[in-house]
C-alpha positions in Angstrom: 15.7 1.1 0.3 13.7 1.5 -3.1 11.6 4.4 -3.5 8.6 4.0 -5.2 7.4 5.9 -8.1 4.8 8.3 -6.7 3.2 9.7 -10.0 2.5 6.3 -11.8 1.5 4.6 -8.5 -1.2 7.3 -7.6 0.6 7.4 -4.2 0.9 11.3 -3.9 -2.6 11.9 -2.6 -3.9 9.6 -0.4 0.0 9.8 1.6 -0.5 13.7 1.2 -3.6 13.1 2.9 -2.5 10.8 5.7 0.1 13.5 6.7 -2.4 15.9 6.7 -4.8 13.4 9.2 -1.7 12.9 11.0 -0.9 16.3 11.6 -4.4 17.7 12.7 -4.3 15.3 15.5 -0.5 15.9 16.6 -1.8 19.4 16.9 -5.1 18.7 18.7 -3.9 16.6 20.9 -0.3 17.1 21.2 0.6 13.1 20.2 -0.4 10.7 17.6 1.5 12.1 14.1 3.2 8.4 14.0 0.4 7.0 15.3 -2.0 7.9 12.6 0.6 8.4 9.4 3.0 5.4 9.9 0.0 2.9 10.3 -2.0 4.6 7.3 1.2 4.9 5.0 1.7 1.0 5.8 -1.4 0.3 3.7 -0.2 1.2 0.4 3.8 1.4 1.2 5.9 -0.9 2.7 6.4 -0.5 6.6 10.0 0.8 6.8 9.2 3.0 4.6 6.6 4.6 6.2 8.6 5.0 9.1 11.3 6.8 6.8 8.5 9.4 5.4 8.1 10.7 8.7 11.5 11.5 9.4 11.2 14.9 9.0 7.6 15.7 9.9 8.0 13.8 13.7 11.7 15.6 14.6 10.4 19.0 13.3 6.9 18.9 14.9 8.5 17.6 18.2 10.6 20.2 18.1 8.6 23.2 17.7 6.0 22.0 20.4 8.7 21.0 22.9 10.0 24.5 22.3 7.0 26.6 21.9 5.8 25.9 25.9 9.0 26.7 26.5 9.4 24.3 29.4 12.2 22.2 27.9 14.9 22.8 30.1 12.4 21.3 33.2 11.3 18.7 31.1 14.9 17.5 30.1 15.5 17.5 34.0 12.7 16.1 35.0 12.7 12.8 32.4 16.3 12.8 32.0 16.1 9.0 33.1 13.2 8.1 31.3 15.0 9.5 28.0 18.3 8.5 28.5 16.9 4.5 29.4 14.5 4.9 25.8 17.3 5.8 23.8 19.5 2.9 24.8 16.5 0.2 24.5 15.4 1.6 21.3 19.1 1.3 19.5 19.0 -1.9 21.0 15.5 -3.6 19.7 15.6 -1.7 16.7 17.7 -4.5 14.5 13.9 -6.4 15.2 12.4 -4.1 12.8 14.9 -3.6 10.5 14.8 -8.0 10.0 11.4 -8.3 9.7 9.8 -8.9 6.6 6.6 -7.0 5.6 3.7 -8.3 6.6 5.3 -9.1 9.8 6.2 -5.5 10.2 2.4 -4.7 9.8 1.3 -7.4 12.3 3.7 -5.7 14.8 2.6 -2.2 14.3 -1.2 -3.3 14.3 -0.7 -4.7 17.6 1.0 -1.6 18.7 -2.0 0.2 17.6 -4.4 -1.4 19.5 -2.5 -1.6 22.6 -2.7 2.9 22.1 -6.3 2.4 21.3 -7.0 -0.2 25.1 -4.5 2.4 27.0 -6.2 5.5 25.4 -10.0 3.7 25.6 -9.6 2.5 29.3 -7.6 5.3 30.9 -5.9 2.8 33.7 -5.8 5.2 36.5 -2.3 4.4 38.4 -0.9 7.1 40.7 2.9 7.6 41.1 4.2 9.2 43.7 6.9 11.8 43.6 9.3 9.7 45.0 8.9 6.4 42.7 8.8 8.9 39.8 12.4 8.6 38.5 12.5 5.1 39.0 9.2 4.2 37.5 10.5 6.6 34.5 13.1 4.4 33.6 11.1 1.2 33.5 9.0 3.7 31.1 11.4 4.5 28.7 13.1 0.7 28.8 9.4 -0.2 27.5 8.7 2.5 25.1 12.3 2.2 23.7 11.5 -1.3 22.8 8.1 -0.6 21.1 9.7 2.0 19.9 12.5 -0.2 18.1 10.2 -2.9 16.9 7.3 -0.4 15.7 8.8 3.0 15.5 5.3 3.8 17.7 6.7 5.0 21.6 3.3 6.8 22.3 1.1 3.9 24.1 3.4 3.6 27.5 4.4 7.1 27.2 1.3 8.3 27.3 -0.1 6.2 30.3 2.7 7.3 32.4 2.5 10.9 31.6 -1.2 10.7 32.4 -0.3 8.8 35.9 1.9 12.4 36.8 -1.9 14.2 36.1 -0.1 16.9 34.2 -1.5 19.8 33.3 -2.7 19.8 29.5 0.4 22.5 28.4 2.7 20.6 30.2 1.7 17.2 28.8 2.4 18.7 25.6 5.6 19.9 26.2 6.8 17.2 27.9 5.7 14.1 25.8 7.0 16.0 22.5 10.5 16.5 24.4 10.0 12.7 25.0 9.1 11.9 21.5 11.9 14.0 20.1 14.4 12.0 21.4 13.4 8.6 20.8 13.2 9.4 17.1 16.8 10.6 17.1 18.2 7.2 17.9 15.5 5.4 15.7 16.4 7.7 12.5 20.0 7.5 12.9 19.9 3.4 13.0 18.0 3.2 10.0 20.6 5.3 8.5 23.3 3.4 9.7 21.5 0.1 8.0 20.6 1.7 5.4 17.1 2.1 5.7 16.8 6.2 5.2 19.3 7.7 2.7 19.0 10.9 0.1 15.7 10.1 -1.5 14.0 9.6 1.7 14.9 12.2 3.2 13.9 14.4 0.2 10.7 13.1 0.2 10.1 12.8 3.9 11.1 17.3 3.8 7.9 17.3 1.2 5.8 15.9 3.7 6.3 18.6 6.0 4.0 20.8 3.9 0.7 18.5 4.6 2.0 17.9 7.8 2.2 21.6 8.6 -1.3 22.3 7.1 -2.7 19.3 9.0 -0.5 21.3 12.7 -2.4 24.3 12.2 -5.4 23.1 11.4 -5.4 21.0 14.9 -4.2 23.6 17.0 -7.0 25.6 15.8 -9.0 22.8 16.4 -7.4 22.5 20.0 -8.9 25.8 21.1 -12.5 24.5 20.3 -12.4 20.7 21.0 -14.6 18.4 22.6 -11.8 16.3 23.4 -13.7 13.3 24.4 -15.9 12.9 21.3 -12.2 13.6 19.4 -10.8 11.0 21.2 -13.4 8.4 20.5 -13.9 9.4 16.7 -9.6 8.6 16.7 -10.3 5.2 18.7 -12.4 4.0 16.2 -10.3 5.4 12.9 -7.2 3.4 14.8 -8.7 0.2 15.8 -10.2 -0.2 11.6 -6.6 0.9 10.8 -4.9 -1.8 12.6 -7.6 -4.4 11.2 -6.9 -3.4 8.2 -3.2 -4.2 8.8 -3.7 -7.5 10.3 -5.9 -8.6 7.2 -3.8 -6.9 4.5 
């Protein structure tokens, strides 16, 4: 995949900045680094490789939150089946992405986007009890591992279900970047098996970390002071222009 030339297309701030955006709300929140970035990137870059940018920045922020609770032996256990069915439906679907064409790739991932923003905005209030968990799980990750394929974006279903097991806030975090972490491992590894992420991606993609990791500690500082609900809100707007954007790009 072509890289484009970041000095001569006046591409290194605004993406620096949209790293940065992405990052302060992974860290407030505990979700929405893809979310914000791939979306944002897909309005001045094309849409696969947006997703390739964030290579890096969504494994190694996963990562460190999944290990900094320190809860990710439980979580593993816990949504073992969830993961393991997301992984297989995400190597499936993700061919769809990788075949379609630009603006239809935009389309898809505005869609995705508002269906975060209606599951976010509306809060569906479904309880699951301990004994459908498992099994509900895997319907979970069969669903998210097909967003995930088409869109690269896993967060909307994930997020619903995770909120249906009234977690505590620590424990949503952990878990859902556990979660996260490893639907991007199969997603990354197909698009370098088709070709889609190779050297220079991946160079550039271990730049973005630096905004990113500006944009991590400036939302976990944020975190400790947040009026979540206003947050939210000020992000449901921000996403919902972003995905009209898309749509009429």
């Amino acid at each position: 995949m072509p890289s484009p030339d970041w000095a001569s297309l006046g591409l290194l701030l605004p993406s620096a900045l949209a790293f940065v955006l992405g990052g302060v709300v992974k860290g407030a929140l505990g979700v929405g680094l893809p979310l914000v970035a791939v979306p944002l990137l897909s309005l001045w870059l094309p849409g696969p490789l947006a997703v390739a940018l964030l290579v890096i920045p969504v494994l190694s922020s996963n990562l460190w939150q999944a290990l900094e609770g320190g809860r990710l032996a439980a979580s593993l256990r816990r949504f073992g089946g969830l993961i393991g069915a997301q992984c297989v439906a995400t190597v499936l679907t993700v061919r769809w992405t990788l075949a379609l064409s630009v603006d239809q790739f935009n389309a898809m991932l505005a869609l995705v986007v508002l269906l975060a923003v209606a599951l976010m905005a509306f809060k569906p209030m479904l309880h699951i009890s301990p004994g459908r968990e498992r099994l509900v799980g895997v319907a979970v990750g069969l669903a998210s591992g097909m967003l995930g394929g088409v869109s690269s974006l896993t967060g909307p279903v994930i997020i619903t279900y995770l909120m249906a097991l009234r977690l505590p806030r620590e424990d949503f975090i952990g878990s859902v970047s556990i979660i996260y972490l490893s639907a991007a491992l199969p997603l990354y590894a197909a698009m370098v098996w088709y070709g889609r992420l190779g050297g220079a991606e991946m160079g550039a993609s271990a730049l973005a970390m630096l905004p990113v990791a500006l944009g991590l500690f400036l939302g976990k500082r944020l975190r400790q002071r947040l009026d979540e609900n206003r947050f939210r809100r000020v992000l449901f707007v921000f996403l919902s222009l972003l995905a009209l954007l898309l749509l009429f790009k």
